[in-house]
Phi, psi and omega in degrees: 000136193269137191277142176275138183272147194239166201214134219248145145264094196326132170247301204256141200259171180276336191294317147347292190296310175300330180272318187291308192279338167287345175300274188337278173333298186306306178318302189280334175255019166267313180277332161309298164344297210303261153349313162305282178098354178315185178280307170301322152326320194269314185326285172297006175286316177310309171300320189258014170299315200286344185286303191316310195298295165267048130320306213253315150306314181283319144011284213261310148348285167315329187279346196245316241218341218256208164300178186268356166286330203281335188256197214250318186298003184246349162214028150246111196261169194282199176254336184295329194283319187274317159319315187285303177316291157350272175309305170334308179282313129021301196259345187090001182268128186263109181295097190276100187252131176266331168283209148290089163330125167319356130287307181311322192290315203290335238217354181228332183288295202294326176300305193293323173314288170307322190287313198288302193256006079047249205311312220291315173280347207272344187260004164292305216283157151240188186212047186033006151245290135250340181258160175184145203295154189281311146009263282277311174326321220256344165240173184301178152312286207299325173320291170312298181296324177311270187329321194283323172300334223247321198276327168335284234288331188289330181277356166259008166250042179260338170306301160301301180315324187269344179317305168320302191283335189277002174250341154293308173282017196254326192252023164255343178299289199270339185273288181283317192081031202245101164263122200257055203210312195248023150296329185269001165271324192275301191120330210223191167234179186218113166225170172313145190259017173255033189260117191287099192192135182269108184325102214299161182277159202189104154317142151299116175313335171282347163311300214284297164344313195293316189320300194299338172256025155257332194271349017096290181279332203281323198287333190270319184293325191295307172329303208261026162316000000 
């Protein structure tokens, strides 16, 4: 019997691809910072909290405006839709998603959602000793210790949250047999080439460019208030 020959599908555009892995980078030498406590530490820590925020803008931009795999009306579904994926794996049936699968979409609402206010108390916050977010001025003391607090409790469940995508993508590799790791480097996928799927639509990068340097002005004019 002859194997149906597959065929790569552009999924993920690149403004996609940059944003996800400068996240990752950032992301990881934030808790690291974070965790150390040094002087220098906490500094760079303040920097790429503010690159995550606009990061985490132009995102939410991009979700709206951007390809059609890239925006939120294309993978966030309602719960009979995330259930039914659900029974679906359940049952063992392989589903041909170009996206973000309807758990996946729900599961990227919650990381940015998090990452977003994360970013957002961190310009709040102190940390009772020398550093504290360039905000922090601008509310009390007692304002300032609330928020630091808001912001602690949120980094652990940002721990939970990548333990989570990261044991998803570890268990669609191995499970699913899926690698969902190397679409987001290439951009595309390899599926059969006789699999009935409309070919995804792709915003133009200079959209994306415009975005990312307006989101980018709103953070750095919010930082130096």
């Amino acid at each position: 019997m002859a194997m149906t020959p597959n065929r790569e599908i552009r999924v993920w555009d690149l403004p996609v691809r940059v944003f996800h892995w400068l996240l990752v980078g950032l992301v990881i030498v934030s808790l690291i910072t974070g965790n150390i406590g040094g002087v220098w530490e906490m500094e760079l820590h303040l920097v790429t909290g503010s690159a995550v925020l606009a990061l985490i803008l132009f995102r939410a931009a991009w979700g709206l405006v951007g390809s059609s795999t890239a925006r939120f009306s294309d993978f966030v579904r309602g719960p009979k839709a995330v259930i039914g994926y659900l029974l679906g794996l359940l049952a063992g049936r392989k589903a041909t998603v170009l996206g973000h699968n309807p758990l996946g979409g729900w599961s990227v609402v919650a990381m940015l959602s998090s990452l977003a206010l994360q970013a957002i108390t961190g310009l709040f916050a102190n940390d009772d000793v020398l550093t504290k977010g360039p905000l922090a001025k601008f509310v009390t003391k007692r304002m300032s210790d609330l928020i630091t607090e808001v912001h602690e409790v949120n980094a652990n469940l940002l721990y939970i949250l990548i333990a989570f995508h990261l044991a998803a993508v570890l268990g669609y590799y191995f499970f699913k047999r899926e690698n969902l790791v190397r679409p987001m480097i290439t951009g595309s996928k390899s599926l059969p080439a006789d699999t009935d799927v409309a070919t995804p639509r792709l915003a133009s990068p200079w959209l994306a460019l415009v975005l990312a340097l307006a989101a980018a002005s709103i953070v750095w004019r919010a930082v130096t208030l």
